[in-house]
N, C-alpha and C positions, 0 to 999 in steps of 0.2 A: 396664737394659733396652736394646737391641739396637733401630737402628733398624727393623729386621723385624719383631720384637716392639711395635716403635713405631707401624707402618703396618698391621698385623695389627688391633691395639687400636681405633686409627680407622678401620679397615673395621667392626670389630664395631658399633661406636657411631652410625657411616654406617645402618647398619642397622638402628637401635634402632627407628624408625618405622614399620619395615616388619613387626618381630619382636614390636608388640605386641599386643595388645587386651582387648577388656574397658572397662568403664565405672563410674562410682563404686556403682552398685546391683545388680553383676554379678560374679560371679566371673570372673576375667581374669588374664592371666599376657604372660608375654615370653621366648623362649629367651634363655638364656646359654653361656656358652661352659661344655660337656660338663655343661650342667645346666638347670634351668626355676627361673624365677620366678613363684609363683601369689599373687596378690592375692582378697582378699573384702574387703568396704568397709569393716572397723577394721583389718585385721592382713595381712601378707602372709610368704611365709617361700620363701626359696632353696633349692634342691635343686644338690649340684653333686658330679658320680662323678668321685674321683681317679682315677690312670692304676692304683691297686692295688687297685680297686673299691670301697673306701669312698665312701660317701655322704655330704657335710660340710651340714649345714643350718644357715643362720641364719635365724630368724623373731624379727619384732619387728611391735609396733602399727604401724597407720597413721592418725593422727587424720582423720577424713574433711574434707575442704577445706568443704566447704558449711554443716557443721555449726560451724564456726569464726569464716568470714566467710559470711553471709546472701546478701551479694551476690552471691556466686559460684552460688546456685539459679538467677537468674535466666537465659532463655537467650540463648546464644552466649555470654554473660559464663562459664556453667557450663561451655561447650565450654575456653574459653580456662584456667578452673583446673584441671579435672582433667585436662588435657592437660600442662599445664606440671607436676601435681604426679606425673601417668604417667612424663613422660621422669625428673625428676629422680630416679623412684623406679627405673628404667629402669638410668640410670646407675651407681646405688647398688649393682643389682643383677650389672650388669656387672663393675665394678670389684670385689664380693667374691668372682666366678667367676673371675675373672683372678688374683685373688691365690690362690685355693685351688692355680692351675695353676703358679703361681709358686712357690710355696710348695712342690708337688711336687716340681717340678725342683731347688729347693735344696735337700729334704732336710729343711726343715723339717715341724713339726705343723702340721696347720691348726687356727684359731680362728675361732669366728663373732663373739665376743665384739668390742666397741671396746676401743680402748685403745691401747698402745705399739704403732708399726710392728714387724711384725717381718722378718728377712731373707725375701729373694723377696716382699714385699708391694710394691706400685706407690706410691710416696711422694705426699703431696697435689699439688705444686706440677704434677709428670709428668701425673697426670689434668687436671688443669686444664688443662695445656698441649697433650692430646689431643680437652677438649673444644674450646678456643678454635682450634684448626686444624681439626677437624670440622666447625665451624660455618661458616669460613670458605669449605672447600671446598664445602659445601651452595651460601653464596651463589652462589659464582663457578660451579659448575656448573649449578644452578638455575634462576638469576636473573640474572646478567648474561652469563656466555655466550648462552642462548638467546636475550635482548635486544640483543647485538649481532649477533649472523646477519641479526635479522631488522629491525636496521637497516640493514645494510647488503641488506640485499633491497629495502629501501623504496627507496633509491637507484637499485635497478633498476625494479623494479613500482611506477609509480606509484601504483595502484589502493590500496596497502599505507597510503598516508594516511589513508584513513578508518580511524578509532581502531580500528570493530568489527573489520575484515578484518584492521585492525596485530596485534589483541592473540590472536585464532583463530591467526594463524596462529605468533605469540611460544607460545602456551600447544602446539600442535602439535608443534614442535620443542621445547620442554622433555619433552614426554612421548614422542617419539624418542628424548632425553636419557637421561630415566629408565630407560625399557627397555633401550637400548643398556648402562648400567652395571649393570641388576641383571643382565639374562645375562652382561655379562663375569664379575661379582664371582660368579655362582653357579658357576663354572668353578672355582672356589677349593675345594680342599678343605675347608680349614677351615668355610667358609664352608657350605658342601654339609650338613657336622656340625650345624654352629646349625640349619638350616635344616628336619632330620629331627628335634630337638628341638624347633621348630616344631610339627612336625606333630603330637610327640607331646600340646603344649599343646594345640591344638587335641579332640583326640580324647579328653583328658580333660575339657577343658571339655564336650563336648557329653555324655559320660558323665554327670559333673555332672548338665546342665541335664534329663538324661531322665528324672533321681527314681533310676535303675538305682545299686545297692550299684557304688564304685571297683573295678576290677578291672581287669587286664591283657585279661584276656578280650573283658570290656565294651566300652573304649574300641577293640579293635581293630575292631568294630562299624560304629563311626562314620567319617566322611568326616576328610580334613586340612583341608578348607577352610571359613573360620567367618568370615561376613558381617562381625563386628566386628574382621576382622584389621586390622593398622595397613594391609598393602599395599594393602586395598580402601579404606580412609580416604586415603592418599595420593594415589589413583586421586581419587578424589572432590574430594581438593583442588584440582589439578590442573585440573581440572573448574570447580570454585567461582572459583579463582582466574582463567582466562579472564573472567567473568560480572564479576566488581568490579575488575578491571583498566580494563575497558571503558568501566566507566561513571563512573570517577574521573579525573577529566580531566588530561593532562601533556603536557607541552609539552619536548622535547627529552630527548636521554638520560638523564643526571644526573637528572631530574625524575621521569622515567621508571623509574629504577633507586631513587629514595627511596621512591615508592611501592608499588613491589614487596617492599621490607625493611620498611615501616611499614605495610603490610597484612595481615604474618604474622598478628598475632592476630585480626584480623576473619576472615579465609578460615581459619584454623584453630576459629576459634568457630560458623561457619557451617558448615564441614564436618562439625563433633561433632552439627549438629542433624540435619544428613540420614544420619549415620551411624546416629544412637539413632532417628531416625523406619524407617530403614530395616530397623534390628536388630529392631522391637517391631513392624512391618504390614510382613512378608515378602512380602507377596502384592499390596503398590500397587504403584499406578505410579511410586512414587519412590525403592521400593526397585529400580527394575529400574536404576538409575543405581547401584548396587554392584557389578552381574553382572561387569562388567568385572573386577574388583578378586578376583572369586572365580577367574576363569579365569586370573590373573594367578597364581594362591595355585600354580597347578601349577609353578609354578618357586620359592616364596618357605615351600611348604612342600613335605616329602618324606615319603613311610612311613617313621615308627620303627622302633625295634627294640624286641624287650619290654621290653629294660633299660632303655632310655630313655623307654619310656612308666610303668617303673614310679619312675623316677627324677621326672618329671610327677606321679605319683599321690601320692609322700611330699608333693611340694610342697604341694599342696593338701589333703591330711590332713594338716600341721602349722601350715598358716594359717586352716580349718577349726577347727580343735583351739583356736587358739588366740583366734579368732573366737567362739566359744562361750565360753572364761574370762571372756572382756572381756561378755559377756551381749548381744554381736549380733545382730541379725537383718539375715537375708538374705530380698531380696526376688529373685525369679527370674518376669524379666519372656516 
């Protein structure tokens, strides 16, 4: 792999949060690279079009996380597993899109099956080594750049000492942050691609949820923007993340910068409840704290094409499919 191919990979996976949604009682999905991921809450299955038009699908179970451990029903505790068990499914998904593209390029067959790497596949150590530098740059672009600007602002404004005004305005400049790098990165072609495969998740999930027979027809129907996309969950974090900032008390930067890293799972468990409250009573006032996240979606999704929405519709008729063998039910809230 080619450092371009390297930086490529950690833009995709930059973006995994933005590219996903869905929740463990909901049919949900994630673009991938020239393909979709469609989850239902036992089974999920990949869709992904080579450059010679074949369609390559892996679909396997997904044991439900709550059904496992109990604990995880409970809320914010539930935000925090099925979030963690989204991205790592996220990941899984990425990394078999990446390797069908690889696998292109070499010449080789694709496989959805596990087993021996084969040429043009991304070797384990490589993804590991894309997530642990993805993660990295989250922090430092995140969470401690925005926290030293706006230290050094307090240097200036002294008013910046009271916690509430420090952290307003630490949470303001992260979400300049934000915005500033998804418009750069939607500048990317690549990037542009994931992003109309986006759309097409989207426009088959609402197909889905309308009861209406799968159809290309169907789903062109529908809108690109769906309340439980990752980018309105981020927007919300964001959000959340100002509010227990504030009220968790820290005393210099170091202190400051711990609890911004060890708060991840309470602000991501807090944000899954205003997300699911907001997905399920469209019409309170707490879902109006999403609207943002929708208006955001005009850059984080694009209009498909029919192929890539039917590429979205295998997905979900083979996780569907295979939802039904395992003797599922789907609840559609």
């Amino acid at each position: 792999m080619t450092l371009r191919e390297f930086l490529r990979l950690a833009a995709w996976t930059q973006m995994l949060p933005v590219l996903e949604s869905g929740e463990e009682t909901l049919v949900g999905g994630q673009a991938v690279m020239e393909g979709v991921m469609m989850r239902a809450p036992h089974s999920y299955a990949v869709a992904v079009r080579r450059p010679d038009g074949e369609v390559v699908i892996d679909e396997r179970p997904l044991p439900k996380l709550s059904e496992k451990y109990p604990i995880f029903k409970l809320p914010v505790l539930r935000g925090v597993g099925t979030l963690g068990q989204a991205m790592a499914l996220g990941v899984k998904a990425l990394r078999f899109s990446a390797d069908v593209a690889m696998q292109a390029e070499a010449g080789t067959a694709p496989e959805a099956g596990e087993g021996t790497r084969k040429p043009g596949e991304i070797p384990g150590w490589l993804m590991g080594l894309n997530l642990a530098f993805s993660f990295v740059f989250f922090i430092a672009l995140y969470k401690f750049v925005p926290l030293w600007i706006t230290t050094r602002l307090e240097g200036i404004y002294p008013e910046l000492h009271n916690q509430i005004l420090f952290n307003l305005v630490d949470g303001i400049v992260r979400l300049l942050i934000f915005l500033g790098f998804l418009w750069l990165i939607s500048l990317w072609a690549d990037i542009r691609r994931v992003f109309e495969y986006h759309g097409a998740e989207h426009r088959v999930v609402f197909n889905f949820e309308s009861g209406k027979p799968l159809s290309v027809d169907n789903a062109r129907r529908f809108p690109t923007f769906h309340p439980r996309c990752g980018t309105s969950f981020l927007l919300v974090v964001m959000m959340v993340s100002i509010a227990v900032y504030a009220v968790i008390p820290a005393q210099g930067f170091l202190e400051k910068m711990a609890v911004r890293v060890l708060a991840l799972p309470l602000i991501a468990g807090l944000s899954y409840e205003v997300i699911r409250f907001a997905a399920r009573r469209r019409g309170s006032l707490l879902a109006v704290f999403t609207a943002p996240g929708l208006w955001l979606q005009r850059i984080t999704t694009q209009p498909p094409s029919d192929e890539q929405t039917e590429v979205a519709i295998l997905a979900l008729d083979h996780a569907m499919a295979l939802e039904e063998k395992q003797g599922g039910e789907l609840v559609i809230a």
